[in-house]
N, CA, C and O atoms as a MOPAC input file, in Angstrom:
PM7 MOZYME 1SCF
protein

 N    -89.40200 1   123.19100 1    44.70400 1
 C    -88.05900 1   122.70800 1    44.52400 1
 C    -87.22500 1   123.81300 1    43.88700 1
 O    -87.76500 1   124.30600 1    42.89700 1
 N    -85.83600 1   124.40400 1    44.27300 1
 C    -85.05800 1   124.76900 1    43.63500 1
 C    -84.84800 1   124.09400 1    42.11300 1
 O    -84.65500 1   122.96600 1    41.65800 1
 N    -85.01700 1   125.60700 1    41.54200 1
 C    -84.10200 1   125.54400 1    39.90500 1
 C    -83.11600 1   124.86600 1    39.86100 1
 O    -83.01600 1   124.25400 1    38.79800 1
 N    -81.91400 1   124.61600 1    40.93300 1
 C    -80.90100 1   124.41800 1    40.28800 1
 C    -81.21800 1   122.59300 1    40.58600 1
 O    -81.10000 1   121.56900 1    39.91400 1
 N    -81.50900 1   122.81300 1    41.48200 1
 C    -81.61300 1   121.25900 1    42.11700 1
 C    -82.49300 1   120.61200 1    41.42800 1
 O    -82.50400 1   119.44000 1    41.80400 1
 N    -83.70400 1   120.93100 1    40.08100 1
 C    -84.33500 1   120.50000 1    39.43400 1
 C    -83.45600 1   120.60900 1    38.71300 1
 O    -82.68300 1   119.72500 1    39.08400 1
 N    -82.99400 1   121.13300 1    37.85600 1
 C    -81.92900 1   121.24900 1    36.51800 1
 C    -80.69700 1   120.14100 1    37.08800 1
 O    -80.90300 1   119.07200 1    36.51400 1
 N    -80.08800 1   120.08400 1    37.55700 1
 C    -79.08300 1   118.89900 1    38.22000 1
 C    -79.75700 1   117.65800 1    37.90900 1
 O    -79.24800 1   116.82600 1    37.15900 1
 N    -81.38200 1   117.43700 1    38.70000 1
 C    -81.98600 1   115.79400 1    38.37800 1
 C    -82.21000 1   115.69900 1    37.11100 1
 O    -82.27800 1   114.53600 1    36.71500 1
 N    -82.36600 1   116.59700 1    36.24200 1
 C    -82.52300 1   116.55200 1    35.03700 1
 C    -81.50700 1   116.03300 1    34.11600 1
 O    -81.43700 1   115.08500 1    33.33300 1
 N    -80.68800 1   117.06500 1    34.51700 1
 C    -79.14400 1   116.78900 1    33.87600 1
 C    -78.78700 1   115.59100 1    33.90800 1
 O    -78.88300 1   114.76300 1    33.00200 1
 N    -78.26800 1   115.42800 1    35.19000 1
 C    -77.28400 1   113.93800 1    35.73100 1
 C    -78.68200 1   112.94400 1    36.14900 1
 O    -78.37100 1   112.60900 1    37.29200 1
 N    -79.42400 1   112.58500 1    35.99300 1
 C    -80.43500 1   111.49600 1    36.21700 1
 C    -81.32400 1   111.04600 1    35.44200 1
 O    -81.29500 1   109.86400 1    35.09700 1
 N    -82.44600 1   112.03900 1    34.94700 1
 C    -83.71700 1   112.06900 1    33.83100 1
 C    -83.24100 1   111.84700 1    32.52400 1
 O    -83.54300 1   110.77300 1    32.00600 1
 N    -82.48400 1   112.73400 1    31.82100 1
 C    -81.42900 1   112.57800 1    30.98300 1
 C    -80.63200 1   111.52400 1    30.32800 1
 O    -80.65300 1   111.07000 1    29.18400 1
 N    -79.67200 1   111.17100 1    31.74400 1
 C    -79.00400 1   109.74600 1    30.84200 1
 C    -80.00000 1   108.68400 1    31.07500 1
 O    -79.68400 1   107.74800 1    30.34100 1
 N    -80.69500 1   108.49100 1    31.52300 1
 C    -81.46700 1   107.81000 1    32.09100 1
 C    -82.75000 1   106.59500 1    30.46800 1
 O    -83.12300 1   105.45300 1    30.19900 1
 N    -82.83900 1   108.30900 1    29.88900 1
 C    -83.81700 1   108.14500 1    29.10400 1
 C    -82.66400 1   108.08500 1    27.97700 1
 O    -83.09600 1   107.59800 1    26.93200 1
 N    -81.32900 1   108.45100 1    27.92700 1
 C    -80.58900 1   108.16200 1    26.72500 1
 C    -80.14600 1   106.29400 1    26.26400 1
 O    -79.92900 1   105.55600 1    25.30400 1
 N    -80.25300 1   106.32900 1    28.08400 1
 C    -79.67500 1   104.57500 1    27.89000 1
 C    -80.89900 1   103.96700 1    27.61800 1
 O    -80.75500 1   103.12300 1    26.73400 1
 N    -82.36500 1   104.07700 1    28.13300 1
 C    -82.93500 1   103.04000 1    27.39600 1
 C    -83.42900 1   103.39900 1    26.25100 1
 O    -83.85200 1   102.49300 1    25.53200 1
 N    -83.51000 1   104.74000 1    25.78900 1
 C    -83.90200 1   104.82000 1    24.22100 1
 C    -82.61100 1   104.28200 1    23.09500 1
 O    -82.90600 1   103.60500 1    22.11000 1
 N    -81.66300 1   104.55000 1    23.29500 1
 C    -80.37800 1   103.84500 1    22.86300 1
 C    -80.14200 1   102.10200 1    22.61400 1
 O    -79.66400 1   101.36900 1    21.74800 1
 N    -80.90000 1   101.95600 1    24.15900 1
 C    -80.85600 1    99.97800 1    23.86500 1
 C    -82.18100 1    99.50600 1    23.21000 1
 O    -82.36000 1    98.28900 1    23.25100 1
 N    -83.18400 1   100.29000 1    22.58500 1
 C    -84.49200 1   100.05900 1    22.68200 1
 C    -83.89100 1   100.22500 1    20.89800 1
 O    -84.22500 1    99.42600 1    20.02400 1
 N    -83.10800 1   101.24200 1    20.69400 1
 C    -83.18500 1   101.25400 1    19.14600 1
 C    -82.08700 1   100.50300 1    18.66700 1
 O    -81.75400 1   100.44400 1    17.48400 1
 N    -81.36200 1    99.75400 1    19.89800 1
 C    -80.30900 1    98.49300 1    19.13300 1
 C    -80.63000 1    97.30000 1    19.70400 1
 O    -79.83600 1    96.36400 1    19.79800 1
 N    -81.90100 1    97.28800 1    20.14100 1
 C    -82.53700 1    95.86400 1    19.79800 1
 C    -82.98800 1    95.60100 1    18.89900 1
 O    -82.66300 1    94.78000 1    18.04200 1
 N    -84.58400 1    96.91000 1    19.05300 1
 C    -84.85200 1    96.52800 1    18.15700 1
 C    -84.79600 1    96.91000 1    16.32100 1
 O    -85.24100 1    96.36900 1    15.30900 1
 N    -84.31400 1    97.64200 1    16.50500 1
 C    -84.12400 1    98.25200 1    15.05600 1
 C    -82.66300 1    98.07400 1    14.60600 1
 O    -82.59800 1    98.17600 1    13.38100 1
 N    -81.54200 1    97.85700 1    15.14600 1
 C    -80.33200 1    97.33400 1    14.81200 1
 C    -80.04800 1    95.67400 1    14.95500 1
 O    -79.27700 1    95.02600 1    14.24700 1
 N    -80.79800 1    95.21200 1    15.95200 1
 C    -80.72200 1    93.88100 1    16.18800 1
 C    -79.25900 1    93.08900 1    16.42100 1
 O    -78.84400 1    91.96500 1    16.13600 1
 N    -78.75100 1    94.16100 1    17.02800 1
 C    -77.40800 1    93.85500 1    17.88300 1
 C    -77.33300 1    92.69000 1    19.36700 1
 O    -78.06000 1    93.01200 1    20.30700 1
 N    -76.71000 1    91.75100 1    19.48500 1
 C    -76.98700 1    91.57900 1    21.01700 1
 C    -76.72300 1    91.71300 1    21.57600 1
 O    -75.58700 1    92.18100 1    21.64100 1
 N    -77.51500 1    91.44200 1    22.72100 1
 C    -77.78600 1    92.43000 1    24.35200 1
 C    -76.33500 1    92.55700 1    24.78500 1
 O    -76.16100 1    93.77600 1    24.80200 1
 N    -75.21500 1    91.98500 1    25.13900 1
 C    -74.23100 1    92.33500 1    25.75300 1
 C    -73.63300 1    93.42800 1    24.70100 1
 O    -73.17600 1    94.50200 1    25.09200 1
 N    -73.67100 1    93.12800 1    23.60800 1
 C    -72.51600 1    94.70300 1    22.68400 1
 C    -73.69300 1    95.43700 1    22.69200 1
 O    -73.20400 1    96.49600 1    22.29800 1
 N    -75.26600 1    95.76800 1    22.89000 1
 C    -75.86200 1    96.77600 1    23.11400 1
 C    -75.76400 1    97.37400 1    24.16900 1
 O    -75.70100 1    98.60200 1    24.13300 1
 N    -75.71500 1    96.56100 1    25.62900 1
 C    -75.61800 1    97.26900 1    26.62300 1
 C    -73.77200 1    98.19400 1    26.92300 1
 O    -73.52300 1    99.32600 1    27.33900 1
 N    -72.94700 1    97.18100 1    26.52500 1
 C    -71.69800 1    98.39000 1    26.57100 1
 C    -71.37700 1    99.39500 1    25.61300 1
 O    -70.60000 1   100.34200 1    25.73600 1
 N    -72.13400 1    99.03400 1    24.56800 1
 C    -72.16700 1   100.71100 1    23.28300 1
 C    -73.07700 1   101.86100 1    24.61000 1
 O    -72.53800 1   102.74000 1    25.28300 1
 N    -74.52600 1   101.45300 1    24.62900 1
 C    -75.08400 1   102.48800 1    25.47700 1
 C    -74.41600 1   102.83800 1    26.73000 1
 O    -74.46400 1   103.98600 1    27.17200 1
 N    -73.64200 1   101.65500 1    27.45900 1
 C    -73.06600 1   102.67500 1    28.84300 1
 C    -72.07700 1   103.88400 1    28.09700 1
 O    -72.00300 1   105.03500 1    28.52600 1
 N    -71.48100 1   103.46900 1    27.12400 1
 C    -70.22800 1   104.19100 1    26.81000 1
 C    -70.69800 1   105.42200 1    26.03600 1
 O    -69.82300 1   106.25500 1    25.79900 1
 N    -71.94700 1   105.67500 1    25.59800 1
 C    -72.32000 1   106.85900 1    25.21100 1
 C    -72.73600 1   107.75400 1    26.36300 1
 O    -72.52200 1   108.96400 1    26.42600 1
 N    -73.66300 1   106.64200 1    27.70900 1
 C    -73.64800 1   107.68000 1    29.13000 1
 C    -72.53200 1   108.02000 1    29.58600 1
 O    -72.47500 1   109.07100 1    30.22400 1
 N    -71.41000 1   107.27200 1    29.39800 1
 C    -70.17700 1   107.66300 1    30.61800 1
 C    -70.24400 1   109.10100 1    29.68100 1
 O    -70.79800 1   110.02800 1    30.27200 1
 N    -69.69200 1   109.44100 1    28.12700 1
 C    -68.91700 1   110.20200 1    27.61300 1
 C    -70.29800 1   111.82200 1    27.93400 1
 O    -69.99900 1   112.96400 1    28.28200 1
 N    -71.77600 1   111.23100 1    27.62900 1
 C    -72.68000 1   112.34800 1    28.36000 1
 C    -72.26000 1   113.05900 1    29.55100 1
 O    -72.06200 1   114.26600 1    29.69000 1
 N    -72.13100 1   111.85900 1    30.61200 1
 C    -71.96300 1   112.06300 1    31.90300 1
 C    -70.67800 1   113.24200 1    32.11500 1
 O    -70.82000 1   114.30000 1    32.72800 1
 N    -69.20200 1   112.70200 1    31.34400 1
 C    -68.48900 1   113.19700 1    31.46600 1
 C    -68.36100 1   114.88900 1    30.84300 1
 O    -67.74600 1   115.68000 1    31.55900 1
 N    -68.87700 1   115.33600 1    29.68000 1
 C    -69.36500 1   116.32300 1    28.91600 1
 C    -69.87900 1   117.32100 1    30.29700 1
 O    -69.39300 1   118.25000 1    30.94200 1
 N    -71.18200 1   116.50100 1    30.30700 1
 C    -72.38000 1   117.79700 1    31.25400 1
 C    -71.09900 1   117.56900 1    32.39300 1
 O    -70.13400 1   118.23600 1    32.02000 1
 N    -70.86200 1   116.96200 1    33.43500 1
 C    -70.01900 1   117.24200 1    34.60100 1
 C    -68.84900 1   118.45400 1    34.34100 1
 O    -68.53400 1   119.14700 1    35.30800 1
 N    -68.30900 1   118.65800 1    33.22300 1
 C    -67.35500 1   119.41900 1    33.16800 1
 C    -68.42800 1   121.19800 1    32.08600 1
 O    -67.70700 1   122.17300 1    31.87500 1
 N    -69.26700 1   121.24900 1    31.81900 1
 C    -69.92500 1   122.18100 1    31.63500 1
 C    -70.65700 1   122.49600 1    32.86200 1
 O    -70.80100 1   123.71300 1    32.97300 1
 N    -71.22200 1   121.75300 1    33.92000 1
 C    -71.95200 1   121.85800 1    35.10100 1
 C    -71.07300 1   122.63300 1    35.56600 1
 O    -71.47000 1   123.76500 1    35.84300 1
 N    -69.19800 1   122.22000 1    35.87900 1
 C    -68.08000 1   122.97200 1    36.95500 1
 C    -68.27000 1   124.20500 1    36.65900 1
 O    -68.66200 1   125.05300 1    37.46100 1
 N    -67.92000 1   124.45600 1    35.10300 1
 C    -67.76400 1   125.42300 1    34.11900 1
 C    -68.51800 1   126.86900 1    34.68700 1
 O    -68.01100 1   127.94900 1    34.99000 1
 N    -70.12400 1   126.35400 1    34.70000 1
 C    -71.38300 1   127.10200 1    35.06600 1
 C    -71.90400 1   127.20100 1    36.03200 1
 O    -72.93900 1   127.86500 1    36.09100 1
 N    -71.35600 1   126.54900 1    37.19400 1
 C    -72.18600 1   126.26100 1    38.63600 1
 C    -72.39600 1   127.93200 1    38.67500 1
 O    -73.51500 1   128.37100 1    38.41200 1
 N    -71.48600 1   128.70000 1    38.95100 1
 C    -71.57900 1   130.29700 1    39.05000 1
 C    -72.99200 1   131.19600 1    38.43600 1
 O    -73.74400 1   132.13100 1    38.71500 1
 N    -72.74900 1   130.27700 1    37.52700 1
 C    -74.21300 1   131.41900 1    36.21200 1
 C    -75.45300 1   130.47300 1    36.74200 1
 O    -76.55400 1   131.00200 1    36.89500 1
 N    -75.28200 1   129.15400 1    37.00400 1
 C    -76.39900 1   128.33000 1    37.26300 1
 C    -77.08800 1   128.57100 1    38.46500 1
 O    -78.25500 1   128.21600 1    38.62900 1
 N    -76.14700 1   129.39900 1    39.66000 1
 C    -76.39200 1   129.31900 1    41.13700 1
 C    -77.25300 1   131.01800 1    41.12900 1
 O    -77.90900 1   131.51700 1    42.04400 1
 N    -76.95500 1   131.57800 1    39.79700 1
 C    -76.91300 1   132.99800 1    39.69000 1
 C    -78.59600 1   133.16100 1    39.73000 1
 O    -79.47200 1   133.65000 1    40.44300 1
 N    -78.43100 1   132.38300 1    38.41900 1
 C    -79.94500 1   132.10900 1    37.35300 1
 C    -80.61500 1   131.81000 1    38.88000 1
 O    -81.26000 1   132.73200 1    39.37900 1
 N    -80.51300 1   130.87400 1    39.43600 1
 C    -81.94900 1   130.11000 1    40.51000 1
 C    -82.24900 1   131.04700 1    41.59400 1
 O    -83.46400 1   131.16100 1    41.75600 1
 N    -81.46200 1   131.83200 1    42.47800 1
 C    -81.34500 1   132.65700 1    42.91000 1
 C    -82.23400 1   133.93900 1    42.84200 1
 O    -82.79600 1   134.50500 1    43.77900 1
 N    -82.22900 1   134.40800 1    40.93900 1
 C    -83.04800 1   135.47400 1    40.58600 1
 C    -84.77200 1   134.73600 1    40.63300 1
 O    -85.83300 1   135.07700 1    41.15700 1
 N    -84.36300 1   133.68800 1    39.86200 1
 C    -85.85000 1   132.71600 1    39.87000 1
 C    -86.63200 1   132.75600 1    41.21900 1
 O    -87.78200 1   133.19400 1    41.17800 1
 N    -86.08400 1   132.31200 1    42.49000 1
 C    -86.01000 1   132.23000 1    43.88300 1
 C    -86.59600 1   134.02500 1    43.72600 1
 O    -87.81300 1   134.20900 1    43.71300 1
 N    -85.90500 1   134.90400 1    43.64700 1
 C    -86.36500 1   136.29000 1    43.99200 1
 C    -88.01300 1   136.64900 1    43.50300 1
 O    -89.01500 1   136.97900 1    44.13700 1
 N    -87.68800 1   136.36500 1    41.82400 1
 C    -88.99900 1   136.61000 1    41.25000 1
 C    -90.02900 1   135.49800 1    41.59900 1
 O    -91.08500 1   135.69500 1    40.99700 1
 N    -90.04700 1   134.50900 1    42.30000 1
 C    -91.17400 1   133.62900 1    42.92500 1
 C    -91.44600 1   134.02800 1    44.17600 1
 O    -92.60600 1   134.10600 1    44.58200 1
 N    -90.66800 1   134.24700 1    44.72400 1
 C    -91.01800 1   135.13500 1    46.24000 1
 C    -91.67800 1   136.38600 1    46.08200 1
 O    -92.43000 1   136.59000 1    47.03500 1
 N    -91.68100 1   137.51300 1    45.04400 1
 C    -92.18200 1   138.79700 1    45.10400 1
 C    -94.14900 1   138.42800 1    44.66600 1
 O    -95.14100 1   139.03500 1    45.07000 1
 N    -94.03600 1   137.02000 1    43.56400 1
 C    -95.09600 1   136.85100 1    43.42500 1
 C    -95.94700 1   136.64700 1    44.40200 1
 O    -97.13900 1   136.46300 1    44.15400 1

């Protein structure tokens, strides 16, 4: 698999992924909030993630496309 295309599922998928249920997991059970104001606190910490990395992703696509590229070179010579 491409670097970049692994770093992307990471980013935008694996990531928030594991932020939203570790987030609702520690305002169940350790805040003991309920489920409806837990689940819209945690979306609203993914949207503002989501929104963050998307505008550092634009930022870097250039250095990111750069980086996988060399990776791509030095795995091929191996």
């Amino acid at each position: 698999m491409k670097f970049d295309k692994l770093l992307y599922s990471m980013v935008h998928i694996i990531m928030p992924f594991t932020l939203l249920i570790a987030f609702f997991l520690w305002g169940h059970f350790y805040l003991s909030k309920p489920v409806w104001e837990n689940v819209t606190d945690n979306l609203s910490i993914v949207a503002i993630y989501y929104m963050l990395v998307s505008f550092f992703w634009l930022i870097n696509i250039k250095n990111i496309r750069n980086v996988s590229q060399e990776i791509e070179k030095k795995n091929s010579i191996i």
